[in-house]
N, C-alpha and C positions, 0 to 999 in steps of 0.2 A: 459449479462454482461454490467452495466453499460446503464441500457434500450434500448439497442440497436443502440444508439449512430453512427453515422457512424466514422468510423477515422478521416476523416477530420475534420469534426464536432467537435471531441472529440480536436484535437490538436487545434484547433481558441479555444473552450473555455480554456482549457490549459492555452495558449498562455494571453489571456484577464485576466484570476483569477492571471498569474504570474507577468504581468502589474501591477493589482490593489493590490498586494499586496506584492512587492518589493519594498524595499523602504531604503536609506543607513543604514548600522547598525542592517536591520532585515534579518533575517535568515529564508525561506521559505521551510518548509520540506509538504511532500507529500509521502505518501506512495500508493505503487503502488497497481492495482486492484489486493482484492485475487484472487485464483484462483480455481474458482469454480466446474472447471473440478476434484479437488481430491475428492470432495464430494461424500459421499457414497450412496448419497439419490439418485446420476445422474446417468446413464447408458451410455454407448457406442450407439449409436454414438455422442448421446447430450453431455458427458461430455469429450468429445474427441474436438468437436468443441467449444464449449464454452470455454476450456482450452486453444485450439487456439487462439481464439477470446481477451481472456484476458489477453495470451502473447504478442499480436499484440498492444493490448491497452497501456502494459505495456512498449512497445518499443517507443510506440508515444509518451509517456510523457516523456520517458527519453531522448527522440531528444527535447523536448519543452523544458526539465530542462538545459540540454545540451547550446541549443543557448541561455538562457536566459543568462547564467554565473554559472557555477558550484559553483562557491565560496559560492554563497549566496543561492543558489536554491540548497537542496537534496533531492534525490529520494528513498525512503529506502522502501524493499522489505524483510517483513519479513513473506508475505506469502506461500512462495514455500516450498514444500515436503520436503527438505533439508534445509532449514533453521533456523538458531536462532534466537529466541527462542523456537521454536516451536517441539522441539524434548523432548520425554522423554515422560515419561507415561502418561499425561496427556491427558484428551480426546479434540482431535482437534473439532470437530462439535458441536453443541448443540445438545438437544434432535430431534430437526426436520431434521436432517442428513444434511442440509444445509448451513446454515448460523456459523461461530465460536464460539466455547465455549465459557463460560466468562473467562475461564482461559487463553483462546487462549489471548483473546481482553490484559486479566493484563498481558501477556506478552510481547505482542506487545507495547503497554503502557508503560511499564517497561524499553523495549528496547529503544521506542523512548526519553522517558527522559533521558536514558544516553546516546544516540548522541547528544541530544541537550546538556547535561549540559557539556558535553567534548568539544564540540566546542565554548560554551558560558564560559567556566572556572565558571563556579558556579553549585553550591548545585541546585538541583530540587529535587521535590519528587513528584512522583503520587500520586493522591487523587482521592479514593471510594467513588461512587456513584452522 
C-alpha cells in the first residue's frame, strides 16, 4: 500500500502536498487509500496486513487533514466494504482481482463531484475519458 511508504514518511509528504496546495478559497479533497486488503486476488495473511496497513495510512491522513483545518481540507473514503457508492451489483475489482473496476472508479468520481459541487454551490459534472 502506497509503495511501502513508512507513516511518517507518509504524513511529512501529507503535510508538504497540503502546504502547497491550500490556499484561501480552495477546497483540498483527498480520498483515502483503497483498501486493498478486500481484494479477491489477496489471500490471508497478505490481505489481512495490507488492509491494516492501509487503515493506518488512512488514519495518518486524516490526522494531517485534521490539523491542517477541516474547513478546507476533506478526506473522503469511499473505499470501504460498506460504503457509498460502492454497494449494489456492480463488479468492485477489475479483471485482475486487484485494482477497481471502472465502474468502481465512475462512482467514486460521481460521488466526489457531488461533495465538491455541495460545498462549492455549483453545477459539476464528470467527464469520460
Amino acid at each position: 500500500v502506497l509503495r511501502g511508504t513508512p507513516p511518517d514518511a507518509f504524513r511529512a509528504d501529507a503535510t508538504r502536498l497540503l502546504d502547497a496546495a491550500s490556499r484561501p478559497g480552495r477546497t483540498v479533497a483527498w480520498l483515502a487509500p483503497a483498501n486493498v486488503g478486500l481484494s479477491p486476488a489477496l489471500l490471508p495473511p497478505l490481505s489481512t496486513l495490507l488492509a491494516a496497513r492501509g487503515r493506518r495510512l488512512a488514519a495518518v491522513l486524516a490526522e494531517a487533514v485534521a490539523a491542517h483545518g477541516g474547513g478546507r481540507c476533506l478526506l473522503l473514503d469511499f473505499w470501504r466494504r460498506e460504503a457509498e457508492p460502492l454497494r449494489g451489483d456492480m463488479p468492485r475489482t477489475a479483471p485482475d482481482g486487484l485494482h477497481p473496476s471502472d465502474a468502481s472508479y465512475a462512482a467514486v468520481a460521481a460521488r466526489l463531484v457531488g461533495v465538491l459541487a455541495s460545498r462549492s454551490g455549483t453545477r459539476l459534472a464528470a467527464r469520460r475519458g
